[in-house]
Z-matrix of the N, CA and C atoms (Angstrom, degrees):
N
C 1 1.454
C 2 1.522 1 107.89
N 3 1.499 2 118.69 1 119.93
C 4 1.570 3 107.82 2 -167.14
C 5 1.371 4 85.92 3 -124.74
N 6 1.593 5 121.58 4 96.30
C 7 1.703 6 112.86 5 -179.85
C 8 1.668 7 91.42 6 -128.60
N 9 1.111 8 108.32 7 122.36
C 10 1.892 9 103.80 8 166.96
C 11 1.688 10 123.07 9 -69.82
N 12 0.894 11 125.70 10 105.35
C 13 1.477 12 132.54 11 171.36
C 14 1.206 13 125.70 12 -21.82
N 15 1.331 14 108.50 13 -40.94
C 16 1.582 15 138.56 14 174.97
C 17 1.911 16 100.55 15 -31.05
N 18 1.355 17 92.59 16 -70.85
C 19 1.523 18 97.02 17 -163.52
C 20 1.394 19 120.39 18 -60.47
N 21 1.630 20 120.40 19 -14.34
C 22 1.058 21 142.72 20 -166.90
C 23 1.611 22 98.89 21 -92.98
N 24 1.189 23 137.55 22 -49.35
C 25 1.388 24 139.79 23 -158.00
C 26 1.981 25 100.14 24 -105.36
N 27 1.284 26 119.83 25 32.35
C 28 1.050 27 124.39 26 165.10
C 29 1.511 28 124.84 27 -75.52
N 30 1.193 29 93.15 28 -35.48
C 31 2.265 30 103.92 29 -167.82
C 32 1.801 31 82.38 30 -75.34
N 33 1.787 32 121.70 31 -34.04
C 34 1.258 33 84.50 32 179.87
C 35 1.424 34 126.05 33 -110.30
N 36 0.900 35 127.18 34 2.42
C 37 1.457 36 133.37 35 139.77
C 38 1.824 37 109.00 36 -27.45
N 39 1.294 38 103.02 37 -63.00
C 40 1.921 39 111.91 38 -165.33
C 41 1.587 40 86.85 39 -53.79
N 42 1.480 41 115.39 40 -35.17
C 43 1.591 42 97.93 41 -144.71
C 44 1.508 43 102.73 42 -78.23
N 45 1.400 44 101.92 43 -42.69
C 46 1.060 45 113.22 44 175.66
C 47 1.660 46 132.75 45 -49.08
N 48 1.385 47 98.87 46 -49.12
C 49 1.552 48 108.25 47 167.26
C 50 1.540 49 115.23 48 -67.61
N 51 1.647 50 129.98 49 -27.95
C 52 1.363 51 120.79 50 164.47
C 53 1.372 52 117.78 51 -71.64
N 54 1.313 53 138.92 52 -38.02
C 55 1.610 54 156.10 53 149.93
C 56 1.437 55 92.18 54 -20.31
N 57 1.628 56 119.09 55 -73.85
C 58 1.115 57 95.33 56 179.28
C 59 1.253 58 128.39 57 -107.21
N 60 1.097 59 127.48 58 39.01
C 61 2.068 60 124.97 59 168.80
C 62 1.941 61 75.13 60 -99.05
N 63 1.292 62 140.80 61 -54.75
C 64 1.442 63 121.34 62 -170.96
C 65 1.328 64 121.24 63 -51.69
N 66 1.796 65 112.88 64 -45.63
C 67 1.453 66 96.53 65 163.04
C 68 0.860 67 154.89 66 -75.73
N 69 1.790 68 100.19 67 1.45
C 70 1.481 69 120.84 68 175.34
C 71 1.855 70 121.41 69 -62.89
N 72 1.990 71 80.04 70 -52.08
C 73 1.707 72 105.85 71 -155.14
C 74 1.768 73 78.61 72 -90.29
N 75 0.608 74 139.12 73 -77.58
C 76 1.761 75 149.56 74 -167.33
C 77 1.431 76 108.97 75 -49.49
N 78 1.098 77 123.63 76 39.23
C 79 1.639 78 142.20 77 174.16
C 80 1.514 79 101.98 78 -52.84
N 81 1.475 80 105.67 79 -78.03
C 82 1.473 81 121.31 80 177.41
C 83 1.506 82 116.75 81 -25.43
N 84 1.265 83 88.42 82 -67.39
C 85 1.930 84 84.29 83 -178.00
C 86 0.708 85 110.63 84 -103.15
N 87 1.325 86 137.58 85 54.89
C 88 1.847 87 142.70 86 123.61
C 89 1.215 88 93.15 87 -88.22
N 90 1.463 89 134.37 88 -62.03
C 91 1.240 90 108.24 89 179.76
C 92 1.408 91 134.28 90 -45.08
N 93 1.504 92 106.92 91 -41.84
C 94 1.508 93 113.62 92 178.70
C 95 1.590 94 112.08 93 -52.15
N 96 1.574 95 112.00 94 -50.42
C 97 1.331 96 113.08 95 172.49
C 98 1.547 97 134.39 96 -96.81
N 99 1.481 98 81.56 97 47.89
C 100 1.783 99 108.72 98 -170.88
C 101 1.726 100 126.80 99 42.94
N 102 1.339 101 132.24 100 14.34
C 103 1.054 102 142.28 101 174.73
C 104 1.599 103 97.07 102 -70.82
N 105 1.768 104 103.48 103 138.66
C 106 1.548 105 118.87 104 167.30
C 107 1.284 106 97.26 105 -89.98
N 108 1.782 107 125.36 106 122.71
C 109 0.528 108 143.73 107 143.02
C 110 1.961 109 133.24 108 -30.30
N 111 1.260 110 92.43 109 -43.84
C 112 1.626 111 110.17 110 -177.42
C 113 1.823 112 97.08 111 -86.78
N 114 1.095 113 123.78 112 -44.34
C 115 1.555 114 123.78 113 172.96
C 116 1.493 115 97.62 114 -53.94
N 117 1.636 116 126.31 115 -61.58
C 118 1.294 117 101.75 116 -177.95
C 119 1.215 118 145.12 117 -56.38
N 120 1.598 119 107.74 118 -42.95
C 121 1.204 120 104.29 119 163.38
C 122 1.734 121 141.80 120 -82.34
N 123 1.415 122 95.18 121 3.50
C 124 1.205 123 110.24 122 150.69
C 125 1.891 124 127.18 123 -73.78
N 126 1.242 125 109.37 124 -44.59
C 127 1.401 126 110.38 125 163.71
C 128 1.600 127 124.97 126 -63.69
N 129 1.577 128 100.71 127 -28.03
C 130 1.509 129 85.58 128 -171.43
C 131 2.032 130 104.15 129 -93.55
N 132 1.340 131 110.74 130 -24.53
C 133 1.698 132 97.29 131 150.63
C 134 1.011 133 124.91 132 -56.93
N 135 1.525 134 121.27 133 -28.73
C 136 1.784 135 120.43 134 170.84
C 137 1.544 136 110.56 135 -48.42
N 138 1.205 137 94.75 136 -59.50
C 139 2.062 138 120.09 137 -162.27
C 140 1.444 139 96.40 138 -62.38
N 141 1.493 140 126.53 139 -40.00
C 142 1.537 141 130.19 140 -161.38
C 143 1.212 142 129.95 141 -77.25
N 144 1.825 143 92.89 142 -32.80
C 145 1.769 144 117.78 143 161.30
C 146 0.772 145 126.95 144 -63.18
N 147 1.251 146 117.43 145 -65.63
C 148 1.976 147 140.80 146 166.85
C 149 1.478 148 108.53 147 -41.47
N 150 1.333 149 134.19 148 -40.22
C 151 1.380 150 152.31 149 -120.46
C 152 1.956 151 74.36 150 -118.86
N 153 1.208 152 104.73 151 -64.98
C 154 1.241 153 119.71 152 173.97
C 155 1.453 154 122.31 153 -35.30
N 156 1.196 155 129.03 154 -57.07
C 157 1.395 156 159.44 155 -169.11
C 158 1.349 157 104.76 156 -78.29
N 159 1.463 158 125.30 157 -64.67
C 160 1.321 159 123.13 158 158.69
C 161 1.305 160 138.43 159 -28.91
N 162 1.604 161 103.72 160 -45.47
C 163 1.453 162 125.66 161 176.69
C 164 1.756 163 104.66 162 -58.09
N 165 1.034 164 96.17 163 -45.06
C 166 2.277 165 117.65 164 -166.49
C 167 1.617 166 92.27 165 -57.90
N 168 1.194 167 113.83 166 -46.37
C 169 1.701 168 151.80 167 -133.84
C 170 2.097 169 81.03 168 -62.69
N 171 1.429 170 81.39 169 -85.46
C 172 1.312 171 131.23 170 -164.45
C 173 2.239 172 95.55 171 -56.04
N 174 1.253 173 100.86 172 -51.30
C 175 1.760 174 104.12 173 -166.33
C 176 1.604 175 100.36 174 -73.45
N 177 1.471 176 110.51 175 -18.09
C 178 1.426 177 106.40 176 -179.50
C 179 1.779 178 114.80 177 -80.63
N 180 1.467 179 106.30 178 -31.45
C 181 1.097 180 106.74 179 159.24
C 182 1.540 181 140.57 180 -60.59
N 183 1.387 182 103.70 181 -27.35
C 184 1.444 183 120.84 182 170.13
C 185 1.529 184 102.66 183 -61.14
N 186 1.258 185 143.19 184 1.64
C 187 1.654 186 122.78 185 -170.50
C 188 1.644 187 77.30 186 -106.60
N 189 1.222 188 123.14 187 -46.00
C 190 1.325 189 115.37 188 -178.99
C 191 2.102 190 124.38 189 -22.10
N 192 1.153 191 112.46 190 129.43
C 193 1.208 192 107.06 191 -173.31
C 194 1.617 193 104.14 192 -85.90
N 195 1.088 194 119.47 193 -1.29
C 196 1.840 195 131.78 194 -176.08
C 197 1.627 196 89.11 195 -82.07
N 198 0.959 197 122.49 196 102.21
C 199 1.882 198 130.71 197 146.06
C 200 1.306 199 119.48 198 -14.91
N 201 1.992 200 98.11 199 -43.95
C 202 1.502 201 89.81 200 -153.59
C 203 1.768 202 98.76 201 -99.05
N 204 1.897 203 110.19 202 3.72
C 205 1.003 204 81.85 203 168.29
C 206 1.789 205 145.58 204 -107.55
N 207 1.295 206 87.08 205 34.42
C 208 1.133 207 105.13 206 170.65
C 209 1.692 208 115.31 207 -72.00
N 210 1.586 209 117.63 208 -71.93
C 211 1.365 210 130.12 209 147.93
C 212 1.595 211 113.48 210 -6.54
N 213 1.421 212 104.53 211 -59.49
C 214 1.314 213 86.01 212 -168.05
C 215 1.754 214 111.66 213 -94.45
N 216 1.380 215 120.34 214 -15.03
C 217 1.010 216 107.00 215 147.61
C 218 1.453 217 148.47 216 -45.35
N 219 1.389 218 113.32 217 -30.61
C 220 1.375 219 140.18 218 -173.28
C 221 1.266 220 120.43 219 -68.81
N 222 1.980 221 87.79 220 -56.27
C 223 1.850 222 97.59 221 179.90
C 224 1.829 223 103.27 222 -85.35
N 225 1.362 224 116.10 223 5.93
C 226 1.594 225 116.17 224 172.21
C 227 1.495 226 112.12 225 -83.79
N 228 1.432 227 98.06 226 -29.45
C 229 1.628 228 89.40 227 -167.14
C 230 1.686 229 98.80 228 -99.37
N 231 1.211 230 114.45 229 -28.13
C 232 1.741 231 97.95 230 155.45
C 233 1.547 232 126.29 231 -53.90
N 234 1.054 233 92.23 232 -22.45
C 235 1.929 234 92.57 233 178.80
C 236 1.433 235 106.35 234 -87.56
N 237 1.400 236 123.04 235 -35.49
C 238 0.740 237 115.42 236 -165.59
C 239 1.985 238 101.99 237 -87.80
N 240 0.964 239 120.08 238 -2.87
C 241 1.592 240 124.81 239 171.58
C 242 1.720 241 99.27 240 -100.07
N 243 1.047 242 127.21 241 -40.64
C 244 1.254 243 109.57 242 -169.84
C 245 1.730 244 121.53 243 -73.20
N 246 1.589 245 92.91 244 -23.36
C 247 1.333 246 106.56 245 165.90
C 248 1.537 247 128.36 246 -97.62
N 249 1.192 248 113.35 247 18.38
C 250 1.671 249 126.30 248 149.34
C 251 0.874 250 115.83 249 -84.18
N 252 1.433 251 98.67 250 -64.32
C 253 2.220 252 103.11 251 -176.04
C 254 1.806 253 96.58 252 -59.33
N 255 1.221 254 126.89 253 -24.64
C 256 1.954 255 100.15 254 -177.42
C 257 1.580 256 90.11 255 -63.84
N 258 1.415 257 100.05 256 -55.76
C 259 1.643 258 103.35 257 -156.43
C 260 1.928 259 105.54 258 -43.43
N 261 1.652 260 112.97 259 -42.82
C 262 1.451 261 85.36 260 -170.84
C 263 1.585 262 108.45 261 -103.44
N 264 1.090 263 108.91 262 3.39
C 265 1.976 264 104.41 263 142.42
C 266 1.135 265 113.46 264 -81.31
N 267 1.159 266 153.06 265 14.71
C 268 1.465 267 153.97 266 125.84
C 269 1.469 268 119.41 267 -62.14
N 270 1.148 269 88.46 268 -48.39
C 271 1.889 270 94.11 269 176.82
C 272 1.847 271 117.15 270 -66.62
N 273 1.125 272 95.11 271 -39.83
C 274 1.581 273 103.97 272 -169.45
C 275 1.419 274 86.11 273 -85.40
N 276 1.659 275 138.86 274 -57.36
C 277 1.423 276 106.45 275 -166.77
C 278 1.622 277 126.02 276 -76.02
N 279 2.073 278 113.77 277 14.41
C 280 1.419 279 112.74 278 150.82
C 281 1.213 280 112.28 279 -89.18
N 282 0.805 281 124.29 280 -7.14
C 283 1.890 282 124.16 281 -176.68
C 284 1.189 283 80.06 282 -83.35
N 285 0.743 284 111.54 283 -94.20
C 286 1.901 285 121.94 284 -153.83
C 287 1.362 286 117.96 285 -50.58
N 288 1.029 287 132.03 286 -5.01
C 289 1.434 288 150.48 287 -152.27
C 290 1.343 289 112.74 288 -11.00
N 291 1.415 290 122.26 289 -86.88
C 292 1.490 291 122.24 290 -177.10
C 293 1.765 292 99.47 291 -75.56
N 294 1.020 293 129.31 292 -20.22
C 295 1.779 294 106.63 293 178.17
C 296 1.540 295 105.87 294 -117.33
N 297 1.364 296 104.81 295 48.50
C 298 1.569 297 111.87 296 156.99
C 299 1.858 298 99.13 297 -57.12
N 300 1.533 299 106.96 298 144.06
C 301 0.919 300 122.81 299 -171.58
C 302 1.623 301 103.15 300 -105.97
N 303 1.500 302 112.42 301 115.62
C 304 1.331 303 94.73 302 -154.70
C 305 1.996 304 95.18 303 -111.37
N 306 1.047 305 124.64 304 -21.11
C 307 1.504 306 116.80 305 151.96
C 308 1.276 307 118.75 306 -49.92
N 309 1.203 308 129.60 307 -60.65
C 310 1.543 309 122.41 308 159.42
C 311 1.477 310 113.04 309 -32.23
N 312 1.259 311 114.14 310 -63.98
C 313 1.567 312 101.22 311 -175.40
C 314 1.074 313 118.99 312 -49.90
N 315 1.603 314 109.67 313 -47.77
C 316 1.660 315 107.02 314 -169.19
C 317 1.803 316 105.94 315 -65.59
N 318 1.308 317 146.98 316 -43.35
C 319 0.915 318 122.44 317 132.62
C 320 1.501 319 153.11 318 29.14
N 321 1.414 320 78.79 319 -101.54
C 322 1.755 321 99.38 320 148.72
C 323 1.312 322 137.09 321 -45.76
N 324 1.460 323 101.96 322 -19.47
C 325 1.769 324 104.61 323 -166.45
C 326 1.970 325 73.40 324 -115.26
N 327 1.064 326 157.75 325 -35.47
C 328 0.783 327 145.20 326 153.27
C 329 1.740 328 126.88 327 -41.30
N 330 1.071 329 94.11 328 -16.62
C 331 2.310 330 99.86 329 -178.94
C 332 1.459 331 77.95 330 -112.66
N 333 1.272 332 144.17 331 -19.31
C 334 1.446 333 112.57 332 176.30
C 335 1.764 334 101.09 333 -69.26
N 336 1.550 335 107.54 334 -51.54
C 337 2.004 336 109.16 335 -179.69
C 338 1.340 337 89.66 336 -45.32
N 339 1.199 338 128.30 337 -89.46
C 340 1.300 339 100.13 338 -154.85
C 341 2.174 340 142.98 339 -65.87
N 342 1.386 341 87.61 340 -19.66
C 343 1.719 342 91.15 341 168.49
C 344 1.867 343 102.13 342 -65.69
N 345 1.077 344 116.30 343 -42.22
C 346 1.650 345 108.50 344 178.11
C 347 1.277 346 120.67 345 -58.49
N 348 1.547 347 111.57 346 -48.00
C 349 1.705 348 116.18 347 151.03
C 350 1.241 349 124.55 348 -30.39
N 351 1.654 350 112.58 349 -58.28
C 352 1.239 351 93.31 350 -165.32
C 353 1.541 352 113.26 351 -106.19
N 354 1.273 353 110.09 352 11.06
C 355 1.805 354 120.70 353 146.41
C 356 1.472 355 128.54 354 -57.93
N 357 1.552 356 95.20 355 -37.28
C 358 1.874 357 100.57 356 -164.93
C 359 1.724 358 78.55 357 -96.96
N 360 1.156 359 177.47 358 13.77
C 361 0.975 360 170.82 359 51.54
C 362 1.107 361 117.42 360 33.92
N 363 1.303 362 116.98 361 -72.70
C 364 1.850 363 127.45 362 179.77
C 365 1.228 364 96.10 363 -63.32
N 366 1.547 365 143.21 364 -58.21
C 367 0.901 366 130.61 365 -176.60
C 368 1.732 367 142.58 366 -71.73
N 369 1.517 368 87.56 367 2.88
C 370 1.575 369 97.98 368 178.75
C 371 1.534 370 99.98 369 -89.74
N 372 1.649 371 107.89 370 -42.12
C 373 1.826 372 119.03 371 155.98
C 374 1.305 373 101.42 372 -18.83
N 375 0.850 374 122.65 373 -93.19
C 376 1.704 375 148.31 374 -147.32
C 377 1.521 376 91.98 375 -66.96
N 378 1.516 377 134.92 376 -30.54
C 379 1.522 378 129.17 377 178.56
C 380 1.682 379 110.42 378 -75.40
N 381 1.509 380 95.60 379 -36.70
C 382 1.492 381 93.07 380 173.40
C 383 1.693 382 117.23 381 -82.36
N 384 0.848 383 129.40 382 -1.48
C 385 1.623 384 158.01 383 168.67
C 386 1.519 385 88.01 384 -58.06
N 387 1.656 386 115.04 385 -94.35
C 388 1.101 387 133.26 386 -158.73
C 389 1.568 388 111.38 387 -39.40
N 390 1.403 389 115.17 388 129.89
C 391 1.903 390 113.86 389 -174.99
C 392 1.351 391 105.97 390 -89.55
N 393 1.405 392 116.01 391 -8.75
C 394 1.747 393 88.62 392 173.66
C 395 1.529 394 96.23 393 -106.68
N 396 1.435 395 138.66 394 8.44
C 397 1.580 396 105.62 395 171.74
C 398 1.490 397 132.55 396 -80.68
């Protein structure tokens, strides 16, 4: 199977790089509409890495001639992303305790829907790609 990854991990690359040139340049009105700026762009490098890693996770399994290990790659690297991001929204909402920033989060749990979207996406691409699945 000779498919480059590259072309596949583009929608999240874009997203990622607009996520953050907005929270960069768009300071003002996060503040205005109370969003932490530094929470966001801290979450969405969280989501982009992980999101990232998963993708590697999961496409490396696809050369595999085992069926099933695709499957279980898939639902591994969701576990294994869904249980980072609790862990460091756990962490940040004891730090922060009473001024957890909770527009940021929601946010955040919003770039998680869509980086998972557009993970299980590329990779269903790349499943229908593959000639023996």
């Amino acid at each position: 199977m000779n498919i480059k990854p590259l072309a596949f991990i583009r929608p999240l690359i874009f997203v990622f790089t607009f996520i953050m040139a907005f929270s960069i340049t768009g300071k003002s009105w996060l503040e205005k509409n109370g969003v932490d700026q530094l929470v966001l762009i801290g979450g969405n490098l969280l989501l982009f890495i992980v999101s990232l890693a998963a993708f590697f996770i999961t496409f490396k399994a696809l050369k595999s001639a085992n069926p099933q290990a695709f499957v279980r790659a898939m639902y591994g690297s969701f576990m294994i992303k869904f249980f980072l991001i609790a862990v460091a929204a756990f962490i940040y909402i004891m730090i922060a305790k009473k001024e957890v920033n909770k527009p940021a989060l929601i946010i955040c749990g919003a770039l998680y829907i869509i980086y998972t979207a557009i993970e299980t996406r590329a990779l269903m691409k790349l499943l229908k790609q593959k000639k023996n699945a």
